[in-house]
N, C-alpha and C positions, 0 to 999 in steps of 0.2 A: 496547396492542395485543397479539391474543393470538402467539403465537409461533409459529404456522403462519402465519397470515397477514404475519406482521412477515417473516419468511422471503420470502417470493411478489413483499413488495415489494421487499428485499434484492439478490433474481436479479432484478428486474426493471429498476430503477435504477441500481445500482452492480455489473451488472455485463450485461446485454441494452442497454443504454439509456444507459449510461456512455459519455464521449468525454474522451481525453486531450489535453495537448497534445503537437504533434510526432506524431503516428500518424492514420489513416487508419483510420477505425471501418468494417470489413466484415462484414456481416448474411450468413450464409448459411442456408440451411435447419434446420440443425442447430448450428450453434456460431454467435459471434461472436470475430473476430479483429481484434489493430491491429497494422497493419502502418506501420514508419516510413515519414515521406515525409521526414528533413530531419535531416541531424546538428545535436546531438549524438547524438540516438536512432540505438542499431544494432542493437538488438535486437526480432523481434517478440513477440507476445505471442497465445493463447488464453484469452479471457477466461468464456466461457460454452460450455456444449457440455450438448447434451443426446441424445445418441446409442443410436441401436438394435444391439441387441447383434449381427446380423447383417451390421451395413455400417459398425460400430465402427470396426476395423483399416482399411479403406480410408478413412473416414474420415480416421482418425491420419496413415495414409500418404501423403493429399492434403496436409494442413498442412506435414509434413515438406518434399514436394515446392514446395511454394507459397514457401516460406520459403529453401530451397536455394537454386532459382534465382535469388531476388533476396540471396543471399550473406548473408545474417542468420541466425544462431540465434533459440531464441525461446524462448518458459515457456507450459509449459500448465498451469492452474492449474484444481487439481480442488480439489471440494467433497464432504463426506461424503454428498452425497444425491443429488449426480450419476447419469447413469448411462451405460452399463451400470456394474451396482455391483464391476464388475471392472475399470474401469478406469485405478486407476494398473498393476493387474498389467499390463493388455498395452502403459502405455506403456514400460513397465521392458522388457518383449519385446523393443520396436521401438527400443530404444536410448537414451531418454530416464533420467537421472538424478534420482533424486530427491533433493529439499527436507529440511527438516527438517517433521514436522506443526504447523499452528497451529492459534490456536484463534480463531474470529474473537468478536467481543463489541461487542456494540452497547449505547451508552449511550440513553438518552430524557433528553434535556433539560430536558420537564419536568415529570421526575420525581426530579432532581438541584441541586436548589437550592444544598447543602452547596459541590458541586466549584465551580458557575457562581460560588457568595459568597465564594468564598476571599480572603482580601487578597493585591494582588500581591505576590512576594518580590523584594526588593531582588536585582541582579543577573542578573534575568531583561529582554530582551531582545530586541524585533521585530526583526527585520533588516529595510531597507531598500532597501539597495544588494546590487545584484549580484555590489562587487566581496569585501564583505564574505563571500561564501559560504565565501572561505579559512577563516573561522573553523570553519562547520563542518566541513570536510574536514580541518581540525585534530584536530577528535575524533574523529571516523568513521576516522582512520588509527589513532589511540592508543586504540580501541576493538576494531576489527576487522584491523587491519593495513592492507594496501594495499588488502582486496577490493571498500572499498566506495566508495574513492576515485574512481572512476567518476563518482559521484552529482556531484560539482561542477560540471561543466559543464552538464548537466543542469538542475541546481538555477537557475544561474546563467540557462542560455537562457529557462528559464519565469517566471524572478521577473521578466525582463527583458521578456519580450513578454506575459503574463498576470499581471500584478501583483494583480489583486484574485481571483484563485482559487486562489493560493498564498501562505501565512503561514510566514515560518522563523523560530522563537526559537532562542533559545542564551544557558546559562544560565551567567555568568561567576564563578568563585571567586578575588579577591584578582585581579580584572582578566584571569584566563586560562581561558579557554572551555571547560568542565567535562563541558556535558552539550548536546545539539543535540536538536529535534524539529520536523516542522513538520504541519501540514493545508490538505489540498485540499481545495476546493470546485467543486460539478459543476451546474451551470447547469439547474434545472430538477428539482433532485433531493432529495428530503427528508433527506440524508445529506451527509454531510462527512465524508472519510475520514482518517484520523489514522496518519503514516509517522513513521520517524525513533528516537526515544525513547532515545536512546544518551548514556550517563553513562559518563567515563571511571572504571574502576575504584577508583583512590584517592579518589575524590570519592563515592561511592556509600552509600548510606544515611544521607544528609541531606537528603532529600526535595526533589531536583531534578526528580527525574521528577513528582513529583504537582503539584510545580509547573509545569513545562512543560506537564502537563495539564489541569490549571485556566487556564493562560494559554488554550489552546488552546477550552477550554470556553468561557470566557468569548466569546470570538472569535466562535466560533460561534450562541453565543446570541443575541447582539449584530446578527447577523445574520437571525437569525429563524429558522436551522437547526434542527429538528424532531431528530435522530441523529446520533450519532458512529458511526463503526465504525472499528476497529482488527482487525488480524490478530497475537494474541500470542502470543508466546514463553513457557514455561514459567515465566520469570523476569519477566517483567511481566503474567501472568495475575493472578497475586492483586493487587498492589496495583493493577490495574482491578475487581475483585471487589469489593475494599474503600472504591473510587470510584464505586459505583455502576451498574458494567459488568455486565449479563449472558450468559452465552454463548450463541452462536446456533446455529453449525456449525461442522465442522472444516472446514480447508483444508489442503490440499501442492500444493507446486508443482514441475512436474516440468522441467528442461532439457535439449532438444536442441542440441546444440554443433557442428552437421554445419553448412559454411559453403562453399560453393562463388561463386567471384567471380561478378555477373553479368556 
């Protein structure tokens, strides 16, 4: 597919048309938004927006206000083709924080035979159980610190109530959980999205990660999934390049932290 149109369906599926769990998918004129209905989720989210440079700021400043009064921050996540094409400048105005930039990259499954044929690697790992999620939040602490300790309960409510549209590996060295990643799948959608990818540092260039992404690939296939898409980081851009990944669009995401109780 060529890359304008692989794009069109991109915003159109996975991120117009996309539904999580735990959030409440709201279509408005101009963005879509999900907003939680149900802990563990406390944060909302701007997932789409495609705004007129004139009603831009009141636009922003509606989400702000939406999201206040039901006491949640949220992430609005822009795309390099967004518009208006100034728009992280004026969420940066309005007091939102930014992200680090990603780069997103979309694989075609079949045109990746190599990743999908890999043999599995000893130590790599579906998870099952819920309660097992400790293991990833094992590495996600000894990776990131505390910030992304978060994700466990999370992890844990949706592997628990949507078991067949989330997959967690975790890849174990000498029996102790090295490296975590998992992917979602969206009911209706030619894409399966690909989160996680965190190898603790002393374990790193031993080809965990490309294994966790071959497990994942595999998964996918298996399923009849047509695309991968990941959002990466400078430090797993290439070895997706080298997997067969190409890039689509930039992303940043930007956070509002203003939280008033409802």
């Amino acid at each position: 597919m060529e890359h304008h149109d692989l794009l069109v369906l991109f915003d159109r599926e996975q991120r117009r048309e996309v539904t999580y769990p735990g959030f409440r998918r709201e279509v408005l004129v101009d963005l879509v938004r999900m907003t939680p209905i149900k802990p563990p989720y406390d944060e909302g989210a701007v997932i789409y927006s495609c705004l007129a440079e004139a009603t831009a700021d009141a636009a922003i400043a509606g989400q702000i206000a939406h999201f206040e009064a039901l006491g949640y921050g949220f992430e609005w996540k822009t795309y390099s083709h967004d518009t208006p094409h100034d728009l992280p400048d004026r969420l940066l105005r309005l007091g939102f924080e930014a992200g680090e930039p990603e780069s997103v990259m979309v694989m075609d499954l079949v045109e990746a035979p190599e990743l999908v044929e890999l043999s599995p690697v000893e130590g790599v790992r579906l998870l099952t159980d819920p309660e097992d999620i400790r293991e990833v939040v094992s590495v996600l602490a000894r990776v990131w610190g505390e910030e992304d300790v978060w994700l466990g309960p999370v992890l844990a409510s949706e592997m628990a109530e949507t078991p067949d549209l989330l997959r967690i590996y975790v890849a174990y060295v000498n029996g102790v959980p090295a490296s975590t990643a998992w992917i979602r799948y969206h009911p209706g959608s030619s894409f399966a999205s690909l989160w996680g990818g965190s190898t603790v540092p002393d374990h790193r260039g031993r080809g965990l990660y490309r294994a966790l992404l071959s497990a994942r690939a595999r998964d996918a296939h298996e399923r009849g999934v047509r695309y991968l898409t990941v959002d990466a980081g400078p430090m797993s851009r290439p070895i997706l390049e080298r997997s067969g990944f190409r890039f689509l669009t930039s992303a940043q995401a930007f956070k509002c932290h203003r939280k008033t109780p409802a």
